[in-house]
N, C-alpha and C positions, 0 to 999 in steps of 0.2 A: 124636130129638135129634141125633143124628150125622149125618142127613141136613141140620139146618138149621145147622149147625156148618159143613158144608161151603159150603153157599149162600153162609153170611157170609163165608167165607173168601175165595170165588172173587171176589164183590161188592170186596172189599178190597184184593185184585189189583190187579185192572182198574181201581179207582179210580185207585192206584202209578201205573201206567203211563200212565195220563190228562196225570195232575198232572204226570209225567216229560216226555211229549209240550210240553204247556205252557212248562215251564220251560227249554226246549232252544227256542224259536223265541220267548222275550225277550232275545236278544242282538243287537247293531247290528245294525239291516237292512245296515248299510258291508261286513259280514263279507261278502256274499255277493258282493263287489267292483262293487257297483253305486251310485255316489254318490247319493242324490236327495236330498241335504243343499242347496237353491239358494243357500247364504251358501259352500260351499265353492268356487264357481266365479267368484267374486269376479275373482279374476285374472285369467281367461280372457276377460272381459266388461268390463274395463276398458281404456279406448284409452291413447293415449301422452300424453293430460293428465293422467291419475290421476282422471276422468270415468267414472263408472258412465253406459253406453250405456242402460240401463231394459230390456236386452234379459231375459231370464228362462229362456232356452232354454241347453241344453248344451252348444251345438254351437262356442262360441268364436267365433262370425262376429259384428262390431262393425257394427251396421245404425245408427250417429248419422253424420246429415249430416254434421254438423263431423270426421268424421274421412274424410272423403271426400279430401281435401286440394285441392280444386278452389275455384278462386278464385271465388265469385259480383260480386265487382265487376269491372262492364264495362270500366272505364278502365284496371286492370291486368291484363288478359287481352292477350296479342301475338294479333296479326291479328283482333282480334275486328272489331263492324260499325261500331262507333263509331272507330274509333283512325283518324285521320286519315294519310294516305300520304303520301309525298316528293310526288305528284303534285297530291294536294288540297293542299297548302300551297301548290305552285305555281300553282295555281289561284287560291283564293283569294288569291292577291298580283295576279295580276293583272287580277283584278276592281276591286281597287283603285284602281289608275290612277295618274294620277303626284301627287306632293307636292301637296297645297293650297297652297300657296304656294314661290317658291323664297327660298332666304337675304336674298337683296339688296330683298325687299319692302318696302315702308315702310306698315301698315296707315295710312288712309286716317282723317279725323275720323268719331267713329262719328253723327254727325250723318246720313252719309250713307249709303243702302242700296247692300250690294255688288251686282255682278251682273256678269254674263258675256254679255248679249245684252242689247238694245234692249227685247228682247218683256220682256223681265221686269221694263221701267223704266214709269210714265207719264211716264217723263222724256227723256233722253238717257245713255245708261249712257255714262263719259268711262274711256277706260282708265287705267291706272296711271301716274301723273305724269304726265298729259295735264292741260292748262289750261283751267276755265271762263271762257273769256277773253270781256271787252265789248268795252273801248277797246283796238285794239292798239297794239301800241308799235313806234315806228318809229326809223331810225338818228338818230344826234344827230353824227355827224361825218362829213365825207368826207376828209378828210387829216390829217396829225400837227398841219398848222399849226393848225387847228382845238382842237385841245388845250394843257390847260394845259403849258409848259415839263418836258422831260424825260420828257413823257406819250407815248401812242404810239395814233394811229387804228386800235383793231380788231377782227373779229369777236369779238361778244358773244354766249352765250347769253340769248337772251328768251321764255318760255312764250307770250308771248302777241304774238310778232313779227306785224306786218302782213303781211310776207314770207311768212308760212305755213309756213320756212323753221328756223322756233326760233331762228333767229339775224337779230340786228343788227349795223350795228355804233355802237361806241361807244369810250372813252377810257379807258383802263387808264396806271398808272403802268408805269416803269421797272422789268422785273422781278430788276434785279441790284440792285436798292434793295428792292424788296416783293415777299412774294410770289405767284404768279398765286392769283387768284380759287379755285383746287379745282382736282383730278387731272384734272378735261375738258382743262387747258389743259398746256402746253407753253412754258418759256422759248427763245426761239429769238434769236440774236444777227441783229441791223439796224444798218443805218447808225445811228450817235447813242447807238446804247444795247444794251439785249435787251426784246423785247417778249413776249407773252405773246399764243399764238394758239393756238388749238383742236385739240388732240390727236386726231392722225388712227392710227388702227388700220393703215394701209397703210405707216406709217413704223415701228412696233412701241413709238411713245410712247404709244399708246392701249389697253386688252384689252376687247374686245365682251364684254359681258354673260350672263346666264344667254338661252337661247331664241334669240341673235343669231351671225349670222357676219358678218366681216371682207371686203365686198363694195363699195367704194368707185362701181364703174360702175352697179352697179343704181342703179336710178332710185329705188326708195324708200328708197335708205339714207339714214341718218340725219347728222347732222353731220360725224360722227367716222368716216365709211364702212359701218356694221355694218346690216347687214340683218335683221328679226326673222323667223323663220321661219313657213312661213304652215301652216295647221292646218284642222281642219276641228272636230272636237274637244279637249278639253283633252287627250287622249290622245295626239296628236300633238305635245303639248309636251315638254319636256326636264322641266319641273317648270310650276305655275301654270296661268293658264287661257286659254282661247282665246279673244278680243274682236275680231270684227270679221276673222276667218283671218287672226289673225296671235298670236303665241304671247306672253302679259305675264308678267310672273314674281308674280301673284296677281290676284286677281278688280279689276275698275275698278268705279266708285260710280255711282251716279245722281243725277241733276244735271237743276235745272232751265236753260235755255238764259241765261244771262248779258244784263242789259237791254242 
């Protein structure tokens, strides 16, 4: 009996100490200073939006794109391959060429096709304020007597002179009574009266136009002395387009030839 008295005893020990073991490793695994709580590290895993990264590791390293701080749009990245240079812009401008037209243009009735060369007409391409002339028009006076009282015999402009010239002449009033016809012309004092005669660029009563200089002895100058500059393309103009090497201040029309 004393023998199994002990058995139980010792049986009942070791149970104690069992149960003791146990109860001594149900306390926070935290005690052992090793977090594996993943909702404790919260803060460490969050970027500078207050954006949980989805990371789940300990380590504090934020692996979301978005906190890269690296721009993915190409237009505002400096020097990137798109962003155009002082160079390309100057480039591109002068791809362009000059103005379609310069200020002093007067577009033309849209009846008629623009153009800048023959080849592009079935017609005859007419430059800008150039005349589809038939019948031309010839002087109607040779001296003052010829005119009415107080009038004065003198160069007219005419689009469609016989001369070839742009000019006739013909009978203008008194221009200290009326006055001249347009800015081409010039009041100029004559015996009788002041008359009204054609503003020359050479005396500085006249200003040549866009594409033109102030060259009286060339032979192709025009009424008023201004010479149009000669081109080969519109590029060689000041502004407008090239018709025939010589510079218009915008493209000429296409025209059948006048009966």
């Amino acid at each position: 009996m004393v023998s199994a008295s002990r058995a139980r005893a010792a049986h009942v020990v070791m149970l104690t100490f069992l149960l003791a073991g146990c109860s001594c490793g149900g306390d926070d695994a935290g005690d052992t200073g090793v977090d594996a709580n993943v909702e404790d590290t919260v803060a460490a895993d969050t970027d500078a939006t207050g954006t949980r990264d989805g990371n789940t590791d300990d380590t504090g390293a934020d692996t979301s794109p978005s906190d890269t701080g690296r721009d993915t749009d190409l237009e505002d990245v400096p020097g990137d391959a798109n962003e155009d240079t002082s160079a390309d812009v100057a480039s591109d401008a002068s791809d362009v060429g000059p103005a379609v037209t310069c200020p002093d243009y007067l577009p033309p009735p849209p009846v008629f096709p623009p153009c800048s060369d023959a080849r592009a007409c079935d017609e005859i391409c007419f430059p800008p304020g150039a005349a589809n002339c038939g019948v031309c028009t010839g002087d109607t006076c040779v001296s003052d007597s010829e005119c009415a009282e107080g009038d004065f015999c003198v160069d007219i402009l005419a689009l469609c002179a016989c001369s070839g010239t742009g000019v006739v002449t013909g009978c203008l009033p008194d221009c200290g009574d009326a006055p001249c016809p347009s800015d081409e012309y010039e009041c100029v004092t004559r015996p009788g009266g002041s008359a009204c005669v054609l503003a020359r660029c050479t005396t500085g009563s006249y200003e040549c136009g866009f594409n033109q200089v102030c060259d009286a002895d060339d032979g192709s100058a025009d009424v008023h002395g201004c010479v149009r500059r000669l081109c080969a393309t519109d590029a060689d103009c000041e502004c407008g387009s090239c018709i025939g090497s010589r510079c218009y201040s915008g493209p000429g029309t296409c025209q059948p030839p006048a009966p």
